[in-house]
KEMI-892521 format. One record per residue (C-alpha): residue in three letters; x, y, z. Coordinates in steps of 0.001 Angstrom, whole numbers, plus 500000, padded with zeros to 6 digits. Each point is the difference from the previous one (the first is absolute). Layout:
N
  type       x       y       z
   ALA       X       Y       Z
...
***
This chain:
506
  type       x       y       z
   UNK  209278  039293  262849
   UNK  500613  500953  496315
   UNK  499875  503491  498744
   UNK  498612  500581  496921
   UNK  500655  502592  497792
   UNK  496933  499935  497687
   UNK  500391  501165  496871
   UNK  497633  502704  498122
   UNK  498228  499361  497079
   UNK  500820  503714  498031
   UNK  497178  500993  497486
   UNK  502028  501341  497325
   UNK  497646  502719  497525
   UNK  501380  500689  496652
   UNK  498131  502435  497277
   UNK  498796  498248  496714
   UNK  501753  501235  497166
   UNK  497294  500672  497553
   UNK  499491  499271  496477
   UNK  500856  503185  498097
   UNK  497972  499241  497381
   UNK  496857  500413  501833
   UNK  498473  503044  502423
   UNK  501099  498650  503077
   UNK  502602  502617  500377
   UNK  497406  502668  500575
   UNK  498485  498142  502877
   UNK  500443  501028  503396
   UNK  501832  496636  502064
   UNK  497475  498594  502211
   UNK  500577  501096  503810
   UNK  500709  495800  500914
   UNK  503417  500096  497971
   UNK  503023  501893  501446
   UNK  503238  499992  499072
   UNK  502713  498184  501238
   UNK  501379  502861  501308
   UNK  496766  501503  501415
   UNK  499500  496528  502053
   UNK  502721  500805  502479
   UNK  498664  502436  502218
   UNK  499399  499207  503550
   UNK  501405  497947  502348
   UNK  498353  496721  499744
   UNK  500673  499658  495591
   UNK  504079  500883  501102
   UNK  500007  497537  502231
   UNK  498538  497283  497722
   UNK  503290  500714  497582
   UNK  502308  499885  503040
   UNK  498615  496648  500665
   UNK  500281  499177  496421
   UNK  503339  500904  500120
   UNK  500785  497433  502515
   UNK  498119  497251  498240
   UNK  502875  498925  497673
   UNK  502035  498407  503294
   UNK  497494  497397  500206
   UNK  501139  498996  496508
   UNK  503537  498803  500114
   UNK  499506  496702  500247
   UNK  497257  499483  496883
   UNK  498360  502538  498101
   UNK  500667  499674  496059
   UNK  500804  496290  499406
   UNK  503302  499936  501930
   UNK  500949  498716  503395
   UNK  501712  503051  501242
   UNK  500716  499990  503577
   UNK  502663  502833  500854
   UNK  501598  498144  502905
   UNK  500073  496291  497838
   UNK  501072  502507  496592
   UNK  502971  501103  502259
   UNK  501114  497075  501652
   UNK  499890  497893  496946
   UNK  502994  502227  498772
   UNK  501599  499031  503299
   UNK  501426  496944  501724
   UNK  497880  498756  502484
   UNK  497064  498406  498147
   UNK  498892  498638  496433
   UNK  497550  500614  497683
   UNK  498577  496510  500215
   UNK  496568  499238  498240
   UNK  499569  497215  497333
   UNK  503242  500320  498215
   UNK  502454  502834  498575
   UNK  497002  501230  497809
   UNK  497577  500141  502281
   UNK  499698  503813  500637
   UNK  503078  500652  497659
   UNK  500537  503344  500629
   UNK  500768  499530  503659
   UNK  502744  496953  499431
   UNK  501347  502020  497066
   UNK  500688  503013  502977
   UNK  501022  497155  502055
   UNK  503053  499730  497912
   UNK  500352  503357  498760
   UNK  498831  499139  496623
   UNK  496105  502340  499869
   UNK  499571  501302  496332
   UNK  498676  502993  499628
   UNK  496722  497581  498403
   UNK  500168  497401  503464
   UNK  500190  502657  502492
   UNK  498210  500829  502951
   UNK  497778  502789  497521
   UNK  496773  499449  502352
   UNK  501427  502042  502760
   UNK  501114  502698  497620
   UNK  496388  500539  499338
   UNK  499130  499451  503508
   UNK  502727  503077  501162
   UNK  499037  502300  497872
   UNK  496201  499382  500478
   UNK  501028  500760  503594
   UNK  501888  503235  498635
   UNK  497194  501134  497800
   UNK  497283  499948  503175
   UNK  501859  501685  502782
   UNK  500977  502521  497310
   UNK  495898  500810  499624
   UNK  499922  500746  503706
   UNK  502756  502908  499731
   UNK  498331  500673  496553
   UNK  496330  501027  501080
   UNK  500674  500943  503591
   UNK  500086  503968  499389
   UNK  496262  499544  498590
   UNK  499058  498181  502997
   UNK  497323  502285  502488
   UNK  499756  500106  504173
   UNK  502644  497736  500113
   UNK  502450  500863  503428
   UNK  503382  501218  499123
   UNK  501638  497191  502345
   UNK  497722  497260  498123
   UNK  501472  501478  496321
   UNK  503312  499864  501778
   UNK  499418  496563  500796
   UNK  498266  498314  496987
   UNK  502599  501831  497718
   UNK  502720  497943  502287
   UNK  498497  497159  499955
   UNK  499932  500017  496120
   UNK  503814  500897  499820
   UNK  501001  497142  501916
   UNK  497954  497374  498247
   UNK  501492  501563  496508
   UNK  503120  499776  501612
   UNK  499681  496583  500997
   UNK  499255  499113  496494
   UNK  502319  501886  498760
   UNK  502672  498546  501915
   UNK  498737  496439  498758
   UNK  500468  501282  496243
   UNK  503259  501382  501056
   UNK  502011  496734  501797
   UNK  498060  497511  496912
   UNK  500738  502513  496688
   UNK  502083  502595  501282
   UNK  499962  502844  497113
   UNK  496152  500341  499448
   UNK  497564  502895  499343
   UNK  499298  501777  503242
   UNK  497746  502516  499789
   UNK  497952  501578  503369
   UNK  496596  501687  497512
   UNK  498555  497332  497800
   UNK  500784  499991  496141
   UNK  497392  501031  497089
   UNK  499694  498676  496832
   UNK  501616  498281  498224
   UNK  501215  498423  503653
   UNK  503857  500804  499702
   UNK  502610  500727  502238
   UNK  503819  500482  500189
   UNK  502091  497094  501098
   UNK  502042  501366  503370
   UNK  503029  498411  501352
   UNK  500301  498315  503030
   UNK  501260  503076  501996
   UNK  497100  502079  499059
   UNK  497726  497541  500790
   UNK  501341  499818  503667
   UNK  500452  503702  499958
   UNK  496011  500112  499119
   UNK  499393  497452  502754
   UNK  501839  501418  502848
   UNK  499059  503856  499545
   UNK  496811  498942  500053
   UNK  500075  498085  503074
   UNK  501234  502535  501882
   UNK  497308  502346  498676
   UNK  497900  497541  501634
   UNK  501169  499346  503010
   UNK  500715  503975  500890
   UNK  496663  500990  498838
   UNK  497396  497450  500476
   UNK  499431  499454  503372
   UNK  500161  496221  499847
   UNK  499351  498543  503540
   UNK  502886  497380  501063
   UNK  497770  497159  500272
   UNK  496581  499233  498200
   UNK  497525  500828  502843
   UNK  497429  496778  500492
   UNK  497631  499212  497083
   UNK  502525  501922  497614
   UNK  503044  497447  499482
   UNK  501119  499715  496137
   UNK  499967  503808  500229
   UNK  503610  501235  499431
   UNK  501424  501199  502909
   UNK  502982  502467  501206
   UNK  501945  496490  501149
   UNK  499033  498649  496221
   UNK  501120  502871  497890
   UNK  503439  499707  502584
   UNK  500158  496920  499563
   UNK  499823  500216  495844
   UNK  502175  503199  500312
   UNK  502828  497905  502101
   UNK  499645  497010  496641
   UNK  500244  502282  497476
   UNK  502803  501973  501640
   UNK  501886  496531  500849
   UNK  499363  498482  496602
   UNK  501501  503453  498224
   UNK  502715  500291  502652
   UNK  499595  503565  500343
   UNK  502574  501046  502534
   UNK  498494  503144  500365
   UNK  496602  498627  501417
   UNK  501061  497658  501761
   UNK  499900  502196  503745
   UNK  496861  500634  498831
   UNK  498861  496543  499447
   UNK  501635  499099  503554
   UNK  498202  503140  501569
   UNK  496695  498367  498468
   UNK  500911  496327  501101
   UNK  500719  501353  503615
   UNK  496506  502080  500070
   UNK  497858  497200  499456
   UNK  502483  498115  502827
   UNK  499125  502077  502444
   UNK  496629  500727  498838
   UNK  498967  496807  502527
   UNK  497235  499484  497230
   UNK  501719  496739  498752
   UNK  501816  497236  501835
   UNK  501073  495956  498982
   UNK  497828  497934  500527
   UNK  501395  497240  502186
   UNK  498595  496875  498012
   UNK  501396  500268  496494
   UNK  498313  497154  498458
   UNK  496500  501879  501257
   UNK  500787  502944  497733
   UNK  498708  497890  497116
   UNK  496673  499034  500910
   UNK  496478  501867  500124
   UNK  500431  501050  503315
   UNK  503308  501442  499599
   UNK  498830  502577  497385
   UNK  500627  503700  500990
   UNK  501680  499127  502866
   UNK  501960  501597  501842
   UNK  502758  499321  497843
   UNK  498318  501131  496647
   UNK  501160  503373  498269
   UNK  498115  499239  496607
   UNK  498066  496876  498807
   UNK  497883  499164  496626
   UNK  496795  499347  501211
   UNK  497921  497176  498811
   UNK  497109  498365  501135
   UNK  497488  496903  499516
   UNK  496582  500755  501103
   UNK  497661  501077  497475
   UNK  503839  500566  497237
   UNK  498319  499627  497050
   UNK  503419  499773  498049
   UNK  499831  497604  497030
   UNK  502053  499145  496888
   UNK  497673  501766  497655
   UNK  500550  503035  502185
   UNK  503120  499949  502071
   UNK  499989  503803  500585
   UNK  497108  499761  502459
   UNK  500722  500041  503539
   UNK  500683  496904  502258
   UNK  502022  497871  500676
   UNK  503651  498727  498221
   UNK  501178  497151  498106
   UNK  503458  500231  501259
   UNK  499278  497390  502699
   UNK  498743  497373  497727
   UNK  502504  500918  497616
   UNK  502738  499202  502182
   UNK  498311  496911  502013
   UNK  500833  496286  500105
   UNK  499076  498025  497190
   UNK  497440  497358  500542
   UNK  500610  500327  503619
   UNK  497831  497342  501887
   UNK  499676  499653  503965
   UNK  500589  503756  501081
   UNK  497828  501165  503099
   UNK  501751  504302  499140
   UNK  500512  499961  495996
   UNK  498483  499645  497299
   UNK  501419  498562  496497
   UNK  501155  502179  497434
   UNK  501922  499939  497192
   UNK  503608  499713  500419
   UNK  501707  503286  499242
   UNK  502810  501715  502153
   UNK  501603  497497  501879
   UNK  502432  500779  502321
   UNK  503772  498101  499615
   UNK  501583  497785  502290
   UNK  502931  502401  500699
   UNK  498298  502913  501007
   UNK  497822  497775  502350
   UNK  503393  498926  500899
   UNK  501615  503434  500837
   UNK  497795  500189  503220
   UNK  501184  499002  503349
   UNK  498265  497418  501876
   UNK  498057  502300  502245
   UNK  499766  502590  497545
   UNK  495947  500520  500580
   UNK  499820  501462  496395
   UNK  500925  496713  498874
   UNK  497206  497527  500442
   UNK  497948  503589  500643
   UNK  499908  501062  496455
   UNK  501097  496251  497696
   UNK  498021  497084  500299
   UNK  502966  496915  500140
   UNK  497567  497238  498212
   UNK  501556  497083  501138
   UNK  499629  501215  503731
   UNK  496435  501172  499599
   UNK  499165  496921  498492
   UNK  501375  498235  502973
   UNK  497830  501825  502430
   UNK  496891  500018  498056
   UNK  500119  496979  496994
   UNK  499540  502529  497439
   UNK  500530  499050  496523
   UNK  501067  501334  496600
   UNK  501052  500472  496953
   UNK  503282  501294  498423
   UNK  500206  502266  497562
   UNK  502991  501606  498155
   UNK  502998  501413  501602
   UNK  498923  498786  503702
   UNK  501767  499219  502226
   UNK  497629  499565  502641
   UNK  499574  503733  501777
   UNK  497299  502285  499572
   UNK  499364  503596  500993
   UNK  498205  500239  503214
   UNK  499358  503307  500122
   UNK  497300  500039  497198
   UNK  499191  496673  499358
   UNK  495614  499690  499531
   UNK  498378  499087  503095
   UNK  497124  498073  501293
   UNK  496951  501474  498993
   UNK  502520  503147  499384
   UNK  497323  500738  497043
   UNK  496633  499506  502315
   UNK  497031  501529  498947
   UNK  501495  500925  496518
   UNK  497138  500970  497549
   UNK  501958  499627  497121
   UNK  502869  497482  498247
   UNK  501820  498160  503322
   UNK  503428  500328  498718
   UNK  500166  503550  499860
   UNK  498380  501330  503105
   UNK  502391  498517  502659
   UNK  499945  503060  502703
   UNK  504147  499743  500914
   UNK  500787  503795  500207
   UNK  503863  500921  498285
   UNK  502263  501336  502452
   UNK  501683  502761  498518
   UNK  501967  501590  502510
   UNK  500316  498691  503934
   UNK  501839  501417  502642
   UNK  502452  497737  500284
   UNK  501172  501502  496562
   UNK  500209  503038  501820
   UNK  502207  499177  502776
   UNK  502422  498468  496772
   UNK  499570  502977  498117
   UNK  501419  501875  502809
   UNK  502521  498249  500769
   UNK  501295  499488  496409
   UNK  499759  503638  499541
   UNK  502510  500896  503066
   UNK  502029  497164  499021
   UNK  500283  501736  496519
   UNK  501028  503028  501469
   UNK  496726  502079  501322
   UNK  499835  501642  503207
   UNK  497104  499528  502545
   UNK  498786  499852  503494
   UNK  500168  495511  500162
   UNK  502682  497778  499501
   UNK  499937  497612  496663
   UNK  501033  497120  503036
   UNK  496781  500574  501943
   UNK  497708  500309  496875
   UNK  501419  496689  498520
   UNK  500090  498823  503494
   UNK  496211  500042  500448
   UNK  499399  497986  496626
   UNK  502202  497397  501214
   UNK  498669  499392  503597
   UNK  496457  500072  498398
   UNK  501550  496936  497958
   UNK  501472  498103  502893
   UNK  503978  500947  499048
   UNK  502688  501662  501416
   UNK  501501  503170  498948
   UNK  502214  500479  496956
   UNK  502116  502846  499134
   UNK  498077  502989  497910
   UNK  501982  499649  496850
   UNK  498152  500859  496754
   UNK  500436  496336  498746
   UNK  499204  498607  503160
   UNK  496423  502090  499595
   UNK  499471  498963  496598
   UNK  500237  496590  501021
   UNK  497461  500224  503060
   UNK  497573  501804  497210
   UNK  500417  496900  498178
   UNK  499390  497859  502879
   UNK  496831  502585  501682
   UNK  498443  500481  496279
   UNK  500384  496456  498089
   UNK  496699  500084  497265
   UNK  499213  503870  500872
   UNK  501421  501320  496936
   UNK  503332  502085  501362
   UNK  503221  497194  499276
   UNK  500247  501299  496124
   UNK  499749  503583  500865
   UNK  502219  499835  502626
   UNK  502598  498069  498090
   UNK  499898  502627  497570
   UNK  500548  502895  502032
   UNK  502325  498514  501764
   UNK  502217  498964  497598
   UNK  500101  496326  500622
   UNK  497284  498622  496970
   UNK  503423  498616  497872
   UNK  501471  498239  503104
   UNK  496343  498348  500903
   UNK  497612  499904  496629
   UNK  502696  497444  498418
   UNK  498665  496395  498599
   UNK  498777  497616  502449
   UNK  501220  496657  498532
   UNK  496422  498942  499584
   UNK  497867  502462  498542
   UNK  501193  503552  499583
   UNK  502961  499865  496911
   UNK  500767  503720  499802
   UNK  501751  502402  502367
   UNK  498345  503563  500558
   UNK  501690  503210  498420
   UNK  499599  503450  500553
   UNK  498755  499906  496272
   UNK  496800  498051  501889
   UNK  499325  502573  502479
   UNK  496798  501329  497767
   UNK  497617  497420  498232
   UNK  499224  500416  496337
   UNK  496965  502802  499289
   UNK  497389  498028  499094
   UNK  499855  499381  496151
   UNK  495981  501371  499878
   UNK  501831  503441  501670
   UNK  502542  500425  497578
   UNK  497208  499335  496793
   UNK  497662  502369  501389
   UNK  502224  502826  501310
   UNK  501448  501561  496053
   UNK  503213  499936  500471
   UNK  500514  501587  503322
   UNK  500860  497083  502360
   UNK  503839  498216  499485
   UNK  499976  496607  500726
   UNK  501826  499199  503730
   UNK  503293  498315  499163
   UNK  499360  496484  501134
***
């Protein structure tokens, strides 16, 4: 069954500024107008901007003209898919990150706004929560968590894309200006703040029924652990272990045993899920002339077969993301993630007499995982493409178990073994055991997370991005530097902020 998180409409009230040429000023305001910060005041009106405040997830894929995606912006960077599309100028932006060639005017500048649109609501909720009235002190506790995490989260997202960027944790005043902080601030920002959080907001483990897309203890872990990985911060990392291990033996999250499962309907919030992206079809009344609305996501369609013909599971799409022969290739034959999570064309096309079309830079895989459907956009009251109801796995267990195991391979101390945490991911799979060396880790991430957004990141933190983000003899020409670690600010960011934001050095 699909949880949905529905999303608030919030009635925002804002005085008139009155001609000051006339008599208005003298005139009492009418008791129907309140302030903005007379509106929150009870329960219910904080709770509309804590749900406001998670609204901006739903609009990584789409929201401002770009396609957007955080797992296909990530793994575009990386070397186990393409951008695909029409040709190199379809969606420029993404081929030009593709070969580490963005300008700060072809950059990904839609999720900038996206970010900080997350950043700006959860801030409200800390804001305006001392005026709220007969609200329980362990609700407060809770909603003000909540909001940390999610600005976290964006934050975070801001942090691994730009690197040195404004962070600020009350929201700026006219004229709209902030101080450019480094990279190290930023994650010193992000990481005090989740541990405010997860000390003093009585998050529950796991989302109880009816509640999933809430954040959750295991969720703000799980973001703590990424953040603390991706700075390699040897001073958290026990901590990050003792987090790993809690939700471990928590006995609120398992594997499931059928991987290819995990990416259909029925496998959302299961047992495996830590955090998702909800989206749904019935009744989404997400269009293109107002993407912003809840719903469903284009991603799906995005990344779909082009002018596929004879499919009784997918429908068509339009080409984008698709996956390369060699990392279909690195798999083992009984490697369930394999044919669980890539469609091999030719194959399917055996078994079914589905047809269709090439487009550029296939080679005749596509991603699995999210691909759109059969009627995975039923009951849609709004534009087709964008309302397919494939939820975004964010973080899954099995990312725990690695996590772990990483983390005592890198030196942490805990209660497990990294062999028994890796272990379980690989029996899941259908493969024997491997020794627990950090490299051997990273590669089984590569292998358990192919099109979920982690390869990049983890080649960064690691240290391996110049051995493996080298041309491909085909379509990527440029090798990745450390100078490529941060994308160029977008050019509408630097124009509007005076002066106070240096360009990344790109």
């Amino acid at each position: 069954m699909k949880r949905l998180l529905y999303i608030i409409t919030i009635a925002i009230f804002t005085v008139l500024i009155q001609n000051s040429c006339s008599k208005d000023f003298l005139e009492v305001e009418s008791a129907d107008k309140l302030y903005v910060d007379e509106y929150y005041n009870s329960e219910s009106r904080i709770f509309e901007a804590l749900v406001a405040a998670y609204d901006p997830l739903q609009w990584f894929d789409y929201a401002w003209g770009q396609y957007t995606h955080i797992g296909l912006v990530s793994d575009v960077m990386a070397d186990d898919v393409y951008v695909g599309g029409a040709d190199a100028n379809d969606c420029i932006y993404l081929h030009r990150m593709f070969n580490y060639e963005a300008l700060p005017t072809s950059v990904v500048s839609d999720l900038w706004t996206t970010f900080y649109s997350g950043v700006n609501r959860s801030n409200i909720v800390m804001q305006y929560m001392d005026n709220v009235q007969g609200i329980s002190d362990d609700t407060k506790a809770l909603y003000l968590a909540e909001a940390k995490v999610l600005r976290s989260f964006y934050y975070t997202w801001l942090w691994k894309l730009w690197g040195n960027i404004p962070y600020y944790e009350t929201n700026l005043t006219y004229p709209y200006i902030a101080d450019q902080n480094t990279a190290d601030e930023v994650y010193q920002g992000i990481i005090t703040t989740l541990e405010d959080a997860i000390n003093n907001g009585g998050l529950p483990m796991k989302a109880g029924s009816g509640r999933e897309g809430r954040v959750s203890l295991a969720m703000a872990y799980m973001l703590y652990a990424e953040v603390v990985m991706y700075q390699n911060d040897d001073s958290r990392l026990n901590q990050a272990l003792k987090y790993m291990e809690e939700i471990i033996k928590s006995g609120q999250y398992d594997l499931v045993s059928n991987f290819a499962g995990l990416w259909e309907e029925s496998g959302e919030w299961s047992q495996e899920s830590i955090f998702e992206i909800n989206y749904f079809s019935r009744n989404a009344v997400r269009s293109w002339s107002s993407p912003t609305t809840d719903g469903g996501s284009v991603y799906p369609k995005f990344i779909g077969i082009y002018n596929l013909a004879g499919s009784p599971d997918y429908d068509g799409g339009w080409g984008f993301e698709p996956v390369r022969a060699d990392a279909y290739a690195l798999y083992d034959d009984n490697d369930q993630r394999r044919d669980g999570g890539i469609l091999n064309f030719a194959k399917y096309a055996e078994q079914t007499g589905a047809t269709y079309q090439a487009r550029y830079q296939d080679q005749g895989y596509f991603l699995k995982k999210y691909m759109a459907r059969k009627d995975g956009n039923a009951n849609h009251s709004a534009d087709a493409d964008l309302n397919y109801n494939n939820n975004f796995r964010v973080y899954r267990y099995a990312e725990t178990l690695l996590n772990a195991a990483e983390l005592i391979a890198r030196g942490a101390s805990g209660t497990g073994t990294a062999q028994s945490y890796l272990d379980k991911v690989r029996t899941r799979a259908g493969l024997n055991a491997i020794s627990p060396s950090v490299e051997n880790i990273i590669k089984e991430r590569r292998l358990e997370f192919l099109g979920e957004g982690k390869r990049y990141w983890d080649l960064i933190r690691s240290g391996y991005a110049p051995t493996y983000l080298i041309p491909d003899g085909l379509y990527r020409t440029s090798t990745w530097t450390t100078s490529k670690k941060y994308l160029p600010i977008p050019q509408s960011e630097i124009d509007a902020s005076a002066g106070t934001l240096t360009q990344n050095n790109y």
